[in-house]
matplotlib code that plots the C-alpha trace (Angstrom):
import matplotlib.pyplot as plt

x = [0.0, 2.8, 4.1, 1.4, 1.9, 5.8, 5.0, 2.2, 4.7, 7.5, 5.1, 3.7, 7.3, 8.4, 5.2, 6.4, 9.6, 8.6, 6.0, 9.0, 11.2, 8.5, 7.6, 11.3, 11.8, 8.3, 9.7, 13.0, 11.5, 9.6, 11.3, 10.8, 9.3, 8.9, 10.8, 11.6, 11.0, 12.4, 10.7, 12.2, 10.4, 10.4, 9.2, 8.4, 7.5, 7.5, 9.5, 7.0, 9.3, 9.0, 5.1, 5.1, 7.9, 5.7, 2.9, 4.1, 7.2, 5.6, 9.2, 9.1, 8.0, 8.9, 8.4, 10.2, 9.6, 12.0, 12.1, 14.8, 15.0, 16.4, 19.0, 21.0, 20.2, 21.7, 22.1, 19.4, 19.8, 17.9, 16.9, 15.9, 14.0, 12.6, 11.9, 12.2, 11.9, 13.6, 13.5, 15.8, 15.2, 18.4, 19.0, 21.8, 20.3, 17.1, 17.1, 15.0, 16.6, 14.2, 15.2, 15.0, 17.5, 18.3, 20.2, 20.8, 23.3, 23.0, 22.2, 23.4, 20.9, 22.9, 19.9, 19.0, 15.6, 13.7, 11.2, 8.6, 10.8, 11.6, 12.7, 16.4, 19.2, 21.1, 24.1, 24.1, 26.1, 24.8, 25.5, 23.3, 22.8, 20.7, 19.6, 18.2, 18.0, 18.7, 16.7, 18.5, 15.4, 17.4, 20.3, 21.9, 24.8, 28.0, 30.0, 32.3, 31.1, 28.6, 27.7, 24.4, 22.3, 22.9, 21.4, 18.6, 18.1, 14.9, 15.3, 15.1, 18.3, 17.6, 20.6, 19.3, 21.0, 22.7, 24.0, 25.6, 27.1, 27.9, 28.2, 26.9, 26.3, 23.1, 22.1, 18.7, 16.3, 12.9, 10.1, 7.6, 4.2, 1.6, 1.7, 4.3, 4.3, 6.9, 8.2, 11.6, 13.9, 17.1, 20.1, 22.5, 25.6, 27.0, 29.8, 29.7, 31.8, 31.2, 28.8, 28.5, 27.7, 26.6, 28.7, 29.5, 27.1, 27.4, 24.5, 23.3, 20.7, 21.0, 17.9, 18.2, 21.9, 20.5, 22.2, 25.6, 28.6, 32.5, 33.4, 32.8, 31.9, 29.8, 26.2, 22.9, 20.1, 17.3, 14.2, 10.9, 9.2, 6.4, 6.7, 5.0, 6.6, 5.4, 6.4, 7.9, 9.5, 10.5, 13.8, 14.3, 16.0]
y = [0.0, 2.6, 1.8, 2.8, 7.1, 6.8, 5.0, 8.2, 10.8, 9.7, 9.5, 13.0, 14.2, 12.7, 14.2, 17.7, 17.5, 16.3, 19.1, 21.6, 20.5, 20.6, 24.3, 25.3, 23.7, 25.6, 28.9, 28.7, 27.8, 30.9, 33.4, 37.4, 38.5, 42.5, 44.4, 48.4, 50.8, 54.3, 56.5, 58.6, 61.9, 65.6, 67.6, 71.0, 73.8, 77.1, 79.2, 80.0, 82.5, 84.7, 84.6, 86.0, 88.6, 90.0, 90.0, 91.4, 93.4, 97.1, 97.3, 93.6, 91.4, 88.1, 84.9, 81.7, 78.0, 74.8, 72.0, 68.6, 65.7, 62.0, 60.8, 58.2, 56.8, 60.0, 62.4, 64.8, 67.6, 71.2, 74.5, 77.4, 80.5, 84.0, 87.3, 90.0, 93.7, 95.4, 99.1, 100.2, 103.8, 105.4, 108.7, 109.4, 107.2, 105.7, 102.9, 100.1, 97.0, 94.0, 91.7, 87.7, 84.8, 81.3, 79.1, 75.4, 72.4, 69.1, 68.0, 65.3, 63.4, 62.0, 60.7, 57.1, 56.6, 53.4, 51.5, 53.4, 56.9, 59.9, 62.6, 64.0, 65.9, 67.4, 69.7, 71.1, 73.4, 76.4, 78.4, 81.5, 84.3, 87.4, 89.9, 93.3, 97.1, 99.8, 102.4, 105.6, 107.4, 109.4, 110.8, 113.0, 115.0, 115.0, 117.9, 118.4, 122.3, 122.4, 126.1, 124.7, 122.3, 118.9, 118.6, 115.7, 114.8, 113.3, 113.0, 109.1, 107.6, 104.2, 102.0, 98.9, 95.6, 94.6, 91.0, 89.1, 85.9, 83.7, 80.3, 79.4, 76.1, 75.0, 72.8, 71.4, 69.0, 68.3, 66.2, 64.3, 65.5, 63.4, 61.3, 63.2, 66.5, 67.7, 70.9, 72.1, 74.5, 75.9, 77.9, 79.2, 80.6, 82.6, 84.0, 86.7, 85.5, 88.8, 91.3, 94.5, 97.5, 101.2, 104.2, 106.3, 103.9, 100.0, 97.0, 97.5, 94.4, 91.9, 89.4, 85.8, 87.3, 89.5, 92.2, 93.3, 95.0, 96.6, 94.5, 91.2, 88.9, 86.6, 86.4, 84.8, 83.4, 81.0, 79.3, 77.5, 75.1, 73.4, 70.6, 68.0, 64.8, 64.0, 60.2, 58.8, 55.3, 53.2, 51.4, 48.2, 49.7]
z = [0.0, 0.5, -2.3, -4.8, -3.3, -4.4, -7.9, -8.2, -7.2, -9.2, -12.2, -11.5, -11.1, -14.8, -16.4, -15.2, -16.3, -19.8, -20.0, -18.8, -21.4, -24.4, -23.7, -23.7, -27.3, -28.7, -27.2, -28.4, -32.1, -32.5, -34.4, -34.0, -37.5, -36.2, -37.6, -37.1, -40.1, -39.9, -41.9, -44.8, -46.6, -46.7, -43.5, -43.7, -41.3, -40.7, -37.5, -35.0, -33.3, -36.1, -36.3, -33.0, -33.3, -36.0, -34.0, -30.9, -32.3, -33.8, -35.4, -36.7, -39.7, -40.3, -41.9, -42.4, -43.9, -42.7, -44.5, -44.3, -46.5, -44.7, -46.5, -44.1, -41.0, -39.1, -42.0, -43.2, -46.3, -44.7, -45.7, -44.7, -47.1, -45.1, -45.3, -42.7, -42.4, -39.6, -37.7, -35.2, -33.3, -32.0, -30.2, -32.8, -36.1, -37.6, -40.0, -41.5, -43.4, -45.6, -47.7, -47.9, -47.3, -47.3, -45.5, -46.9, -45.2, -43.4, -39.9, -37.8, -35.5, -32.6, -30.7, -30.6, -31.1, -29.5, -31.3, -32.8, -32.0, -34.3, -31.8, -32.6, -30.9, -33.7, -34.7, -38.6, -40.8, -42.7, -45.6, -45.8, -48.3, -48.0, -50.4, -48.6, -48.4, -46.1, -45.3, -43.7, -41.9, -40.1, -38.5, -36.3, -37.7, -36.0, -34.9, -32.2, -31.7, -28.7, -29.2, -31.3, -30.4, -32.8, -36.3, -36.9, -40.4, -41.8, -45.4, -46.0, -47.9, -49.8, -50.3, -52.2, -54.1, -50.9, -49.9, -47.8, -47.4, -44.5, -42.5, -39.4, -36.9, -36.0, -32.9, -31.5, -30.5, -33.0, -30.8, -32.2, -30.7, -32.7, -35.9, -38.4, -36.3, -34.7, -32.7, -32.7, -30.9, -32.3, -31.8, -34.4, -34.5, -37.5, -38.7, -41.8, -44.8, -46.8, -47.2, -49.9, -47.8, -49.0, -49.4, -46.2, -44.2, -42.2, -43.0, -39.1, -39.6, -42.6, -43.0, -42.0, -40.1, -37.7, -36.1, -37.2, -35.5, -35.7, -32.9, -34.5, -37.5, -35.8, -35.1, -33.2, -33.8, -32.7, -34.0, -32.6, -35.4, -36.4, -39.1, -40.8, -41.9, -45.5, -45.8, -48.7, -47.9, -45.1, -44.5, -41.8, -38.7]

ax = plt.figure().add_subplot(projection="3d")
ax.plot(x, y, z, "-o")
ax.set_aspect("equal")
plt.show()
């Protein structure tokens, strides 16, 4: 009679083991068929920043479309194309500069995205251009006799067929908010390459540049995007 528990348990014990062993082999069999997709296409956007300069800035107007292209896993063709028109009140000087600009290079994502992912922490170069005007308003004459109060002229000066030429490094991060939409932040760095400027006068502010001075050749900048992702193909991951 004892013996008939142990010849139980010992057959229990081997029908475990076999079942055990069994699952193992079916799990180790299957084979992952998922694979990831990154997603190549042209995105395109335009510079939030610069829609609410121009609304919030009397002396301001501004407006600029983005736009990249994937072309590697990490690489990615840009572009830049704006307008702006700028015034600046002085005590001693009154001007207004418009014109339009591009800027066109590569960027670099150096984020790796998870599964599913398409946010990027990037660094880029730039090669900008700008055509513009400058518009002398006014300006106070300058003298070094103090008997007279100073003279203020107001007879506008147009100086027109203006460029300028420069390069400049761009760094970010571009977040994907929904589906294909994404928000970005920028900053820029630039450095003037050449510019033409007008007789017995300075380019104060040059389109897509920004503010100019003796002191220096380089500039700032900064951008806030929106963009949509226009999908063209996918590649395996």
């Amino acid at each position: 009679m004892k013996l008939k528990p142990i010849l139980l348990f010992c057959i229990s014990l081997l029908g475990c083991s076999a079942f055990l062993v069994a699952q193992e082999t079916a799990t180790s069999s299957v084979t992952d068929t998922v694979v990831a997709k990154d997603k190549y296409g042209l995105r395109a956007g335009i510079d939030l920043a610069k829609l609410a300069r121009t609304a919030f800035e009397e002396d301001y107007t501004g407006f600029e479309i983005v736009g990249d292209f994937r072309i590697s896993k990490y690489f990615y063709v840009a572009a830049e194309l704006g307008t702006e028109e700028k015034t600046i009140y002085n005590p001693t000087i009154n001007y207004r500069s418009q014109g339009s600009y591009a800027r066109v290079g590569v960027d670099y994502n150096a984020y790796m995205n998870w599964l599913d992912m398409n946010n990027a922490i990037y660094g880029g170069l730039r090669y900008g251009f700008s055509t513009f005007s400058e518009d002398l308003l006014a300006y106070q004459v300058y003298t070094t006799n103090q008997t007279f109060p100073p003279v203020f002229k107001t007879d506008p000066i147009e100086y027109s067929g203006l460029s300028a030429h420069w390069a400049e490094i761009v760094v970010g991060i571009k977040t994907e908010l929904f589906n294909n939409l994404y928000l970005s932040l920028n900053l820029q760095l630039k450095r003037m390459i050449t510019e033409t400027t007008p007789d017995n006068f300075d380019n104060l502010y040059v389109p897509g540049f920004n503010k100019t001075n003796d002191f220096s050749e380089f500039g700032v900048g900064y951008g806030y995007t929106l963009s949509y992702l226009i999908p063209i193909f996918k590649k395996d991951r």
